[in-house]
C-alpha positions in Angstrom: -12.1 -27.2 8.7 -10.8 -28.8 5.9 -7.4 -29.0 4.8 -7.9 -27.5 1.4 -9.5 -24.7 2.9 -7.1 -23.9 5.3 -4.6 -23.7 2.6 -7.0 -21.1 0.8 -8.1 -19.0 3.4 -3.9 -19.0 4.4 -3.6 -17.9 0.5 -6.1 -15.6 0.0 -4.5 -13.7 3.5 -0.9 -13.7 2.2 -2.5 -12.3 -1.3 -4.0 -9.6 1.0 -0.6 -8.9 2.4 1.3 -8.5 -0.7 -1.6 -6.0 -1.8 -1.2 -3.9 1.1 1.8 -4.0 0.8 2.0 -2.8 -3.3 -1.1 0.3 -2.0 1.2 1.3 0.8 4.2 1.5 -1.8 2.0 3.9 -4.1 1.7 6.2 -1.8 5.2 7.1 -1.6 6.8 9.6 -3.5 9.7 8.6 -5.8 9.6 12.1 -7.5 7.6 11.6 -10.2 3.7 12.8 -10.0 1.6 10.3 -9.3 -2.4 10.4 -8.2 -2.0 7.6 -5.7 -0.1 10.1 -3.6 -3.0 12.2 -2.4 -5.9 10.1 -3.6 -6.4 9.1 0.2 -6.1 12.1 1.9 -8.7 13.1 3.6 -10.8 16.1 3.2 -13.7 17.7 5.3 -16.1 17.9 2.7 -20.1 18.3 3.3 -19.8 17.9 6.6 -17.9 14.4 6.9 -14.7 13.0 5.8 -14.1 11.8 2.4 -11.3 10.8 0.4 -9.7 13.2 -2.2 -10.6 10.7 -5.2 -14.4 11.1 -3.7 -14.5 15.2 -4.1 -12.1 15.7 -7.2 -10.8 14.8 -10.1 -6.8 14.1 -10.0 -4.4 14.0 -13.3 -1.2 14.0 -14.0 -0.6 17.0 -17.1 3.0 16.7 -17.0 5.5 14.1 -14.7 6.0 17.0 -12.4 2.7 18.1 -11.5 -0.5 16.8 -10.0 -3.9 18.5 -10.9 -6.5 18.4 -8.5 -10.0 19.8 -10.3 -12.6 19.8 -7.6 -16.2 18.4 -8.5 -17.8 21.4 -6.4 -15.8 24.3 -6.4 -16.9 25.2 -2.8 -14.7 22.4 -1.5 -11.3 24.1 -2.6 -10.1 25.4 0.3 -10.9 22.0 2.2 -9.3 20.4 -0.6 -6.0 22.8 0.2 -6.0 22.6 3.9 -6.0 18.9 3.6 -3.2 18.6 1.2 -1.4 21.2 3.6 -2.1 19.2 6.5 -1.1 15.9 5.0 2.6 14.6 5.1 3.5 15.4 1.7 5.6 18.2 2.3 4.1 19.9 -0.7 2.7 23.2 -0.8 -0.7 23.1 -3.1 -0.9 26.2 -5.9 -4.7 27.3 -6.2 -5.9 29.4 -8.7 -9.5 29.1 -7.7 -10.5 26.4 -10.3 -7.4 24.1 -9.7 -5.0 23.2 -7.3 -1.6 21.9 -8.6 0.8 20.7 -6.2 4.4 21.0 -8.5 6.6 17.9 -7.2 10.0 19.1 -6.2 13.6 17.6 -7.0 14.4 14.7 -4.1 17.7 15.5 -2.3 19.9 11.6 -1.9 19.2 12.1 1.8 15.7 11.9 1.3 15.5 9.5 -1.3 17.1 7.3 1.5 14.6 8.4 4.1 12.1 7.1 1.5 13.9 3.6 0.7 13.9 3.3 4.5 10.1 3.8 4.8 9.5 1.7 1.9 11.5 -1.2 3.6 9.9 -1.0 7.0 6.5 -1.3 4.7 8.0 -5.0 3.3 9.0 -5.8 6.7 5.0 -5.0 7.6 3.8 -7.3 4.8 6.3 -10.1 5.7 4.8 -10.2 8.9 1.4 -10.2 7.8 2.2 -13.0 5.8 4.2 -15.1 8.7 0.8 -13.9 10.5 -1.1 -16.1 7.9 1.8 -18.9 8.1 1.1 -19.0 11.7 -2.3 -19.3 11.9 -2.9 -21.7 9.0 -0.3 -24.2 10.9 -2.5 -23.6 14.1 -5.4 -25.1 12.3 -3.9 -27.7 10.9 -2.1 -28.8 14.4 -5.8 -29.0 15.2 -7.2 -31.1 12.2 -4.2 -33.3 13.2 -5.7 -33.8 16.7 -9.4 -34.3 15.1 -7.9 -37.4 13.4 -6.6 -36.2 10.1 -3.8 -38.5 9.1 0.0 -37.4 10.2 0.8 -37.6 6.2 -2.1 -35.2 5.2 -1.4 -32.9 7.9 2.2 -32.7 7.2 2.2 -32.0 3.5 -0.3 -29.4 3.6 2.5 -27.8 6.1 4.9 -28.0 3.8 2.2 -26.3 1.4 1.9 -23.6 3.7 5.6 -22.9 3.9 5.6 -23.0 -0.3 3.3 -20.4 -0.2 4.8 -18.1 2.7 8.4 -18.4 0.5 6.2 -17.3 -2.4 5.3 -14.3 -1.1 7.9 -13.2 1.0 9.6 -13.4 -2.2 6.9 -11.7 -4.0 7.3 -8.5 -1.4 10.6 -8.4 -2.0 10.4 -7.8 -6.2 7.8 -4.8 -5.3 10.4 -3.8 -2.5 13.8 -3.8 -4.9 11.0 -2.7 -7.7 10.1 0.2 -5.6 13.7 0.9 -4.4 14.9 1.4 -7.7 12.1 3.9 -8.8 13.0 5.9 -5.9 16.7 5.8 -6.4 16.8 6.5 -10.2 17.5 10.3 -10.9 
């Protein structure tokens, strides 16, 4: 494999990482209403499993408040027992056309539950991307014993740890980023 593409693919896997990494971040509540809290959970609709985004429309009306509005209104009550069964802690309001799920006031405890999630998410991502580091310096170890030149082989390591700094640091913005929102009152 060449060299060039080894750098990519190791690229394109740390980019991965950080993007998991910003999804998984969306999903947690900093006390504000957001769709990306519930847009994933799952909901027996039709006789499968689909995501919330799939079966309803999701808005924000006010910074408090999500609105669910279900495409078919015979999917309501899935829609509810999902949200109850999720890990929101949030218990839905329906008044048959709409479900609104009113986000409470976060206690400092819990905010610090949350900053403590949010950090074992980062840690998650660094790994992925020292995952990437790892296996990018594997291949080149081998292009080095294929005959690619000891110079070569060495500066595309040193590539390779350019880009793991890069997005290890990257992580960390969304992480102190994220932090922040969930701290702030």
């Amino acid at each position: 494999m060449p060299i060039d593409e080894i750098l990519l693919q190791a690229e394109e896997k740390m980019t991965n990482a950080e993007e998991a990494v910003v999804r998984e971040f969306a999903t947690v509540r900093t006390g504000k209403a957001s769709g990306a809290l519930v847009e994933n959970i799952m909901v027996e609709a039709y006789g499968s499993q689909m995501k919330l985004r799939d079966v309803a429309g999701i808005t924000t009306p006010e910074s408090r408040t999500i609105a669910i509005q279900p495409y078919d209104i015979s999917t309501i009550q899935s829609i509810e027992k999902a949200i109850m069964g999720s890990s929101l802690g949030i218990t839905p309001t329906n008044d048959g056309k709409l479900i609104r799920l009113f986000m409470p006031e976060m206690s400092e405890e819990r905010r610090q539950d949350l900053v403590k999630v949010i950090k074992g998410q980062a840690e998650d991502g660094r790994v992925s991307v020292r995952h990437a580091r790892r296996d990018a310096l594997d291949h080149l170890k081998q292009e080095k014993k294929d005959g690619t030149s000891e110079d070569e082989v060495s500066h595309a390591e040193k590539e390779v740890q350019k880009l793991t700094d890069k997005f290890v640091a990257k992580i960390d913005e969304h992480l102190a980023k994220k932090e922040k929102e969930i701290m702030t009152v």
